[in-house]
N, C-alpha and C positions, 0 to 999 in steps of 0.2 A: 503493500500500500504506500511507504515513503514514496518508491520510487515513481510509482504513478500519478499522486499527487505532485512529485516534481516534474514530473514529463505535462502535466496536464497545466499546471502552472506557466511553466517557460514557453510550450509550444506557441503560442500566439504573441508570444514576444517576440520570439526569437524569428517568427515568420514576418513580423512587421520590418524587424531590422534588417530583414534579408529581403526585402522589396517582394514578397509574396502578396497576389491580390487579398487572398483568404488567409485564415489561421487553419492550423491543424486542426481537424475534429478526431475525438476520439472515436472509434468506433462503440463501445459501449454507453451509448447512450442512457439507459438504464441508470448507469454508473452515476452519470451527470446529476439526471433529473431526479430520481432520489433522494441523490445525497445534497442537492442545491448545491451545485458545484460550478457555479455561475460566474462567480467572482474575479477570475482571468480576464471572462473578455468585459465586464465591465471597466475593470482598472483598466483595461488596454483604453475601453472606449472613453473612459475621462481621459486621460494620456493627451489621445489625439483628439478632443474634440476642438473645433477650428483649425485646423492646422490643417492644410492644400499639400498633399503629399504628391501633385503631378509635377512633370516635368514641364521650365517653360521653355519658349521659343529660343534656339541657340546655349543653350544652358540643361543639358540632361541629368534628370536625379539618377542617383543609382546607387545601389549596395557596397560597403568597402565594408573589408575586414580588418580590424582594430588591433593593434596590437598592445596588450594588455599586460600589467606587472603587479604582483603582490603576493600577499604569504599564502594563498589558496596550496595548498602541498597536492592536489592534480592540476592546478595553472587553472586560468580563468580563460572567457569564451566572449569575443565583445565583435561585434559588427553594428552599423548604422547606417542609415539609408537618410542621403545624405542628397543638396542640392545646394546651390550657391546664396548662402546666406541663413540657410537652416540646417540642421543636422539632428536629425531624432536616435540615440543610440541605446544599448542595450547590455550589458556584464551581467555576465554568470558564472559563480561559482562552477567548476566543473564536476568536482566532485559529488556537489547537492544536485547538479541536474540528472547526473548517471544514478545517482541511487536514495536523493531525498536526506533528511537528516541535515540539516543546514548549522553553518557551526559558525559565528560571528565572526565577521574580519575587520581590523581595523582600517581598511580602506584599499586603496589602492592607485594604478596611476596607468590612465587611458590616452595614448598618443596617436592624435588626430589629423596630424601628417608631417612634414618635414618643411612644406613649402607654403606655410597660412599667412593669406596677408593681412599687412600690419589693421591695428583697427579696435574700434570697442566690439566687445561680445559680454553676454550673457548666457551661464549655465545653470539650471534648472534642475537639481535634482528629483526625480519621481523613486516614491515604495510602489514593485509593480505587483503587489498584495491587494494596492487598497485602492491606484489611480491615486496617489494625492502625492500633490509638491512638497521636501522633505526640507530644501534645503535652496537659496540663490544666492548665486556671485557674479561680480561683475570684472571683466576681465578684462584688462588695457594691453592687446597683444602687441608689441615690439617688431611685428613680423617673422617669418622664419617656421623653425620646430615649436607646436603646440601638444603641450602634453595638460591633459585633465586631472588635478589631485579626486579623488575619489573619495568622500565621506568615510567614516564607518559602513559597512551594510553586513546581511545576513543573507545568501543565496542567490541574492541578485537584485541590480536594481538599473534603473532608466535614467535615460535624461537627456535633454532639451539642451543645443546650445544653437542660438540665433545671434548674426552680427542687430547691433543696436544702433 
Protein backbone atom coordinates (compact mmCIF):
# COMPACT_ATOMS: atom_id res chain seq x y z
CA UNK A 1 0.00 0.00 0.00
CA UNK A 2 3.09 2.79 0.74
CA UNK A 3 4.08 2.17 -2.48
CA UNK A 4 0.95 2.63 -4.22
CA UNK A 5 -0.16 5.43 -2.43
CA UNK A 6 3.32 6.87 -3.77
CA UNK A 7 2.99 5.99 -7.31
CA UNK A 8 -0.70 7.30 -7.08
CA UNK A 9 0.46 10.55 -5.56
CA UNK A 10 3.43 11.47 -7.87
CA UNK A 11 1.89 10.15 -11.02
CA UNK A 12 0.08 13.33 -12.01
CA UNK A 13 2.89 15.27 -11.02
CA UNK A 14 5.38 13.89 -12.52
CA UNK A 15 3.18 13.80 -15.92
CA UNK A 16 2.53 17.59 -15.76
CA UNK A 17 6.22 18.16 -15.50
CA UNK A 18 6.99 15.84 -18.37
CA UNK A 19 4.54 17.82 -20.68
CA UNK A 20 1.93 14.99 -20.75
CA UNK A 21 -1.70 16.15 -21.92
CA UNK A 22 -3.27 13.77 -19.10
CA UNK A 23 -2.05 12.22 -15.78
CA UNK A 24 -1.77 8.79 -15.09
CA UNK A 25 -4.88 6.91 -14.11
CA UNK A 26 -4.79 4.02 -12.16
CA UNK A 27 -6.32 1.32 -13.37
CA UNK A 28 -8.19 0.25 -10.16
CA UNK A 29 -10.59 2.42 -9.96
CA UNK A 30 -12.34 0.97 -7.08
CA UNK A 31 -9.09 1.74 -5.22
CA UNK A 32 -9.75 5.59 -5.86
CA UNK A 33 -13.21 5.81 -5.23
CA UNK A 34 -13.58 4.01 -2.13
CA UNK A 35 -10.96 5.19 -0.42
CA UNK A 36 -11.42 9.18 -1.71
CA UNK A 37 -8.34 9.15 -3.07
CA UNK A 38 -8.94 12.30 -4.80
CA UNK A 39 -6.41 14.47 -3.40
CA UNK A 40 -3.58 14.21 -6.27
CA UNK A 41 -5.34 15.63 -8.84
CA UNK A 42 -6.96 18.25 -6.95
CA UNK A 43 -3.41 19.65 -5.57
CA UNK A 44 -2.20 19.37 -9.16
CA UNK A 45 -5.48 21.38 -10.09
CA UNK A 46 -4.89 24.39 -7.45
CA UNK A 47 -1.13 24.09 -8.73
CA UNK A 48 -2.10 25.08 -12.04
CA UNK A 49 -5.07 26.92 -11.93
CA UNK A 50 -4.57 30.16 -14.30
CA UNK A 51 -1.50 29.26 -15.48
CA UNK A 52 -1.49 28.81 -19.87
CA UNK A 53 0.79 25.98 -20.08
CA UNK A 54 0.74 26.32 -24.32
CA UNK A 55 3.38 27.14 -26.25
CA UNK A 56 3.54 30.71 -27.87
CA UNK A 57 4.25 31.81 -31.26
CA UNK A 58 8.38 31.42 -31.97
CA UNK A 59 8.97 30.57 -28.23
CA UNK A 60 8.17 26.48 -27.76
CA UNK A 61 7.28 25.16 -24.13
CA UNK A 62 8.77 21.82 -23.59
CA UNK A 63 9.85 19.32 -20.86
CA UNK A 64 13.77 19.52 -19.52
CA UNK A 65 15.12 17.23 -17.14
CA UNK A 66 16.46 18.98 -14.00
CA UNK A 67 19.39 18.15 -12.51
CA UNK A 68 18.83 17.78 -8.81
CA UNK A 69 21.35 17.43 -5.41
CA UNK A 70 20.72 16.48 -1.84
CA UNK A 71 20.88 13.93 0.84
CA UNK A 72 17.91 11.74 -0.78
CA UNK A 73 20.41 8.32 -0.35
CA UNK A 74 18.57 6.91 -3.94
CA UNK A 75 19.02 10.61 -5.50
CA UNK A 76 16.11 12.73 -6.34
CA UNK A 77 13.84 12.87 -9.67
CA UNK A 78 13.04 16.67 -10.89
CA UNK A 79 11.88 17.78 -14.41
CA UNK A 80 9.77 20.89 -15.52
CA UNK A 81 7.90 21.91 -18.28
CA UNK A 82 9.16 25.00 -18.99
CA UNK A 83 8.55 28.04 -21.55
CA UNK A 84 10.03 31.52 -21.78
CA UNK A 85 9.36 33.38 -18.74
CA UNK A 86 7.53 30.48 -16.79
CA UNK A 87 8.79 27.28 -15.43
CA UNK A 88 6.38 25.00 -13.58
CA UNK A 89 8.79 22.11 -11.87
CA UNK A 90 8.50 19.10 -9.93
CA UNK A 91 11.20 16.92 -7.19
CA UNK A 92 10.81 13.70 -5.96
CA UNK A 93 12.36 11.88 -3.45
CA UNK A 94 13.21 8.73 -5.22
CA UNK A 95 13.29 6.48 -2.95
CA UNK A 96 9.43 7.40 -1.57
CA UNK A 97 8.20 7.33 -5.12
CA UNK A 98 9.78 3.50 -5.71
CA UNK A 99 8.22 2.33 -2.46
CA UNK A 100 6.28 5.08 -0.37
CA UNK A 101 7.52 5.64 3.28
CA UNK A 102 8.69 9.37 2.99
CA UNK A 103 11.55 10.25 5.28
CA UNK A 104 12.10 14.25 5.67
CA UNK A 105 14.98 16.08 3.98
CA UNK A 106 16.39 19.18 4.71
CA UNK A 107 16.09 20.55 1.34
CA UNK A 108 17.81 20.54 -1.56
CA UNK A 109 19.32 22.40 -4.78
CA UNK A 110 17.51 22.26 -8.37
CA UNK A 111 19.74 23.69 -11.28
CA UNK A 112 17.72 25.30 -13.81
CA UNK A 113 20.40 25.69 -16.49
CA UNK A 114 23.72 27.03 -17.01
CA UNK A 115 22.64 29.95 -19.55
CA UNK A 116 19.43 32.01 -17.57
CA UNK A 117 19.24 35.49 -18.40
CA UNK A 118 20.11 38.11 -16.02
CA UNK A 119 16.70 39.47 -14.52
CA UNK A 120 14.11 39.49 -11.58
CA UNK A 121 12.34 36.04 -10.95
CA UNK A 122 10.07 34.78 -8.53
CA UNK A 123 9.95 31.17 -6.88
CA UNK A 124 6.87 29.75 -5.51
CA UNK A 125 7.12 26.87 -3.48
CA UNK A 126 3.97 24.25 -3.77
CA UNK A 127 3.12 20.87 -0.98
CA UNK A 128 1.92 18.61 -3.99
CA UNK A 129 -0.34 16.82 -0.97
CA UNK A 130 -2.42 19.76 -0.50
CA UNK A 131 -2.07 22.36 -3.94
CA UNK A 132 -1.05 25.17 -1.50
CA UNK A 133 1.83 27.64 -1.72
CA UNK A 134 4.45 26.69 1.15
CA UNK A 135 6.85 29.17 0.66
CA UNK A 136 8.13 32.73 -1.80
CA UNK A 137 11.21 34.31 -2.96
CA UNK A 138 12.34 36.71 -4.99
CA UNK A 139 15.23 36.23 -6.87
CA UNK A 140 17.67 39.13 -8.53
CA UNK A 141 19.41 36.77 -11.07
CA UNK A 142 23.02 38.13 -12.20
CA UNK A 143 22.77 36.09 -15.22
CA UNK A 144 24.40 32.88 -16.04
CA UNK A 145 24.00 29.21 -13.82
CA UNK A 146 20.71 29.35 -11.98
CA UNK A 147 20.50 26.93 -9.36
CA UNK A 148 17.14 26.78 -6.97
CA UNK A 149 17.80 26.30 -2.89
CA UNK A 150 15.05 23.93 -2.12
CA UNK A 151 13.10 24.22 1.37
CA UNK A 152 12.89 21.40 3.70
CA UNK A 153 10.22 18.83 2.18
CA UNK A 154 9.08 15.28 2.62
CA UNK A 155 8.69 13.19 -0.68
CA UNK A 156 8.20 15.75 -2.89
CA UNK A 157 7.35 18.83 -3.65
CA UNK A 158 6.52 21.70 -6.62
CA UNK A 159 7.09 24.98 -7.65
CA UNK A 160 6.57 27.88 -9.67
CA UNK A 161 9.24 30.03 -10.95
CA UNK A 162 8.10 33.16 -13.40
CA UNK A 163 10.58 36.06 -14.52
CA UNK A 164 8.64 39.22 -12.72
Amino acid sequence: PPQLEAEHASGPWAAMACGYLGAPMLWWSEWIDQGDRFAPYRALSRFLAGEDLRSRPGSEARSLELKARGQAPEGLWSRAWMRPGLALGYLLDRRWGASGGATPLPGAVVRIGDEVAAGALQVEWWDPATGQETARAAIDHPGGALELTVPPFSAHVAWKLRRR
